[in-house]
C-alpha positions as CSV (number, residue, x, y, z in Angstrom):
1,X,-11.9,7.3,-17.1
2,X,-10.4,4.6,-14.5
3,X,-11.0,1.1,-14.5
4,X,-11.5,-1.1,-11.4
5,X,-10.6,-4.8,-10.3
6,X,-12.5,-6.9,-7.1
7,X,-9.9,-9.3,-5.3
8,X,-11.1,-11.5,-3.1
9,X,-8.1,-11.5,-0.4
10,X,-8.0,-13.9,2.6
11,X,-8.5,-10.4,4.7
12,X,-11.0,-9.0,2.5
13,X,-11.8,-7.4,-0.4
14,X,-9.6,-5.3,-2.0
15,X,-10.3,-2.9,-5.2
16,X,-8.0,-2.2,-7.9
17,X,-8.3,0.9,-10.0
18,X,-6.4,1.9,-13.0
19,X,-6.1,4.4,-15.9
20,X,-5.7,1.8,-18.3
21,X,-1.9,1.3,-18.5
22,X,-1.1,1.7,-14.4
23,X,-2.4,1.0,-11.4
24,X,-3.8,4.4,-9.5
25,X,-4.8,2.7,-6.3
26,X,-5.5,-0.5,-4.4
27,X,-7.6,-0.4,-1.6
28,X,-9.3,-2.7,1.1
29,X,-13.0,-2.4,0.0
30,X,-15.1,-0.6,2.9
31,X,-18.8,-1.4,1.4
32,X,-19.8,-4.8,0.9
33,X,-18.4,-6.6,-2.0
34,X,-22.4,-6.3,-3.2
35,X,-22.4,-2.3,-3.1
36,X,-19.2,-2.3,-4.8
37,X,-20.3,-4.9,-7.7
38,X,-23.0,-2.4,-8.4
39,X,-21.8,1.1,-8.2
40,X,-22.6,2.2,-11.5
41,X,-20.0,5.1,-11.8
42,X,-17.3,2.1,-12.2
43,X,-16.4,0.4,-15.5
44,X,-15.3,-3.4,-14.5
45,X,-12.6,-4.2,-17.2
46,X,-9.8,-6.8,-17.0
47,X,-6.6,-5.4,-18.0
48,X,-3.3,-6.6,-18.0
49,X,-2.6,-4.1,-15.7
50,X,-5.3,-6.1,-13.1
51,X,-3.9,-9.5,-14.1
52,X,-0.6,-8.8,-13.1
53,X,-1.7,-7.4,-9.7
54,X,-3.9,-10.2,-9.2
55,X,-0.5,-12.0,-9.9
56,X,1.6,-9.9,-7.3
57,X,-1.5,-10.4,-4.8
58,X,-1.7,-14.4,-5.1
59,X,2.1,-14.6,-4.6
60,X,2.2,-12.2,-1.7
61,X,-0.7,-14.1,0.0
62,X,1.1,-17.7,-1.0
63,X,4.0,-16.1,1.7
64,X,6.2,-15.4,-0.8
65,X,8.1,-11.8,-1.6
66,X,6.5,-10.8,-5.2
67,X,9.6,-10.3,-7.2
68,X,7.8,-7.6,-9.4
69,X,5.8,-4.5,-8.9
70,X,2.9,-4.0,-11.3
71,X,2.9,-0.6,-12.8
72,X,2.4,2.1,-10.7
73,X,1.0,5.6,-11.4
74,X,1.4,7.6,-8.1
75,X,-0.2,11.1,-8.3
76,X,0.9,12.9,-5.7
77,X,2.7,15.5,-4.0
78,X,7.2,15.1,-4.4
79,X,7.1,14.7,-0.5
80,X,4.3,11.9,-0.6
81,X,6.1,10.4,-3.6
82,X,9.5,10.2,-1.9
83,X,8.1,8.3,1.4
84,X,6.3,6.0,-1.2
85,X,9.7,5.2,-3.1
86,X,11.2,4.4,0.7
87,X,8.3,2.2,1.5
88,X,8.8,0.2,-1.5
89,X,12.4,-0.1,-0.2
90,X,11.2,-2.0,2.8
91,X,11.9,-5.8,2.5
92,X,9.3,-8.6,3.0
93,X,9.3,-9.2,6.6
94,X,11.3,-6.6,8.0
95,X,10.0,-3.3,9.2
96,X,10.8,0.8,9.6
97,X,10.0,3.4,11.8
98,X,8.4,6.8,10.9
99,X,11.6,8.4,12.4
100,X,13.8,6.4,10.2
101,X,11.6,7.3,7.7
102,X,11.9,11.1,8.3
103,X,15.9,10.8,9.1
104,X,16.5,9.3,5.2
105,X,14.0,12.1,3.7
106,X,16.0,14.7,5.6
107,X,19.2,12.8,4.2
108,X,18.3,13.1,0.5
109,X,17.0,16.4,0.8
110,X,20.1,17.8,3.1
111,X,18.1,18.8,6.1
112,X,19.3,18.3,9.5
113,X,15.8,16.4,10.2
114,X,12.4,16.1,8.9
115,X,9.3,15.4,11.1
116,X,8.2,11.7,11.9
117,X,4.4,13.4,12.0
118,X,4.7,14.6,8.7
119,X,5.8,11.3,7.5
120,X,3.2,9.6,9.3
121,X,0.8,11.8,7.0
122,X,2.5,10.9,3.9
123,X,2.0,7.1,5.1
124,X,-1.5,7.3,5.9
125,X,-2.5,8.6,2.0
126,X,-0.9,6.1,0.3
127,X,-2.9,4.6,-2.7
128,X,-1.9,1.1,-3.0
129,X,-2.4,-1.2,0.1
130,X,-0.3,-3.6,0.6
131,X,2.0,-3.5,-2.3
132,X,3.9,0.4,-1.0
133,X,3.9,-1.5,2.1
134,X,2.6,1.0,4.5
135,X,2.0,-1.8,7.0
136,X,5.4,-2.8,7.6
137,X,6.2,1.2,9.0
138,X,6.1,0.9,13.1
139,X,6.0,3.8,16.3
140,X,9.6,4.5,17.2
141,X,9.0,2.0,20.5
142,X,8.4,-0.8,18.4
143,X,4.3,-0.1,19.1
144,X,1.6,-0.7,15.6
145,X,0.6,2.6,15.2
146,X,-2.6,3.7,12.7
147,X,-3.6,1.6,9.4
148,X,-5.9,3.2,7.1
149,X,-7.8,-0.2,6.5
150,X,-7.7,-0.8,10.5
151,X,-5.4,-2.4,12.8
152,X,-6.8,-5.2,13.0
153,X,-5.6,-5.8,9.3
154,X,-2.1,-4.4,9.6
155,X,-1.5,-6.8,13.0
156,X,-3.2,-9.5,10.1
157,X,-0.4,-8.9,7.3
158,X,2.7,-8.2,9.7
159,X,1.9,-11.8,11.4
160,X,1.8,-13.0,7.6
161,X,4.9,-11.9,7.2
162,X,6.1,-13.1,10.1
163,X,6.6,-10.0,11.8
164,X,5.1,-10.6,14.9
């Protein structure tokens, strides 16, 4: 059974779900914050697990760099997995290309070059907004290109990080 978490974000709701030791996803909230409160298929439960995201959240919406990760269950395929572990490599404020991306998988897999597209893929299924920051990975000319949760949001977080 997994567990979820409301946070109220300054861009939104976000939704927290966990298997009861990790975090399995993190997610801007589509329905209203109504709908979600009473979708009965989910068991609201604080865990420590929630209380330490909330804790990564608050800090990373103070303007600070969170200097912890909460624990993370990623289930997904090694390909997915590996851009996740480069996106967590990406610093506060700083950004990455698809392309750069795709040139380090190739790198640690010893292919002379892996696609940006496929990448872009990977990017677009990741499970936990904000914290595998998707949102700090750009277009090759420097250009915002798709955000699950909407541009409009990614444009939000990169200008909170100073980005642009």
């Amino acid at each position: 059974m997994d567990f979820f978490w409301q946070y109220d974000s300054p861009i939104g709701g976000l939704t927290m779900a966990s298997d009861g030791q990790s975090l399995v996803g993190l997610s801007f909230n589509r329905k209203s914050p109504d709908a979600v409160a009473s979708d009965g298929q989910r068991e609201m439960l604080r865990l420590p697990v929630f209380d330490e995201t909330c804790r990564w959240l608050d800090v990373y919406f103070d303007g600070r760099e969170p200097d912890f990760t909460p624990p993370l269950a990623l289930h997904a395929t090694p390909f997915r997995q590996a851009v996740c572990e480069i996106l967590l490599t990406i610093p506060f404020g700083k950004t990455m290309t698809y392309g750069e991306i795709a040139s380090r998988i190739a790198w640690q897999q010893g292919l002379q070059r892996m696609s940006a597209q496929a990448v872009g893929g990977a990017v677009g299924h990741n499970p936990f907004a904000i914290i595998v920051p998707c949102h700090r990975v750009i277009g090759a000319d420097g250009g915002l290109t798709g955000y699950a949760a909407g541009l409009d949001k990614k444009q939000w977080l990169l200008r909170h990080e100073q980005i642009i």
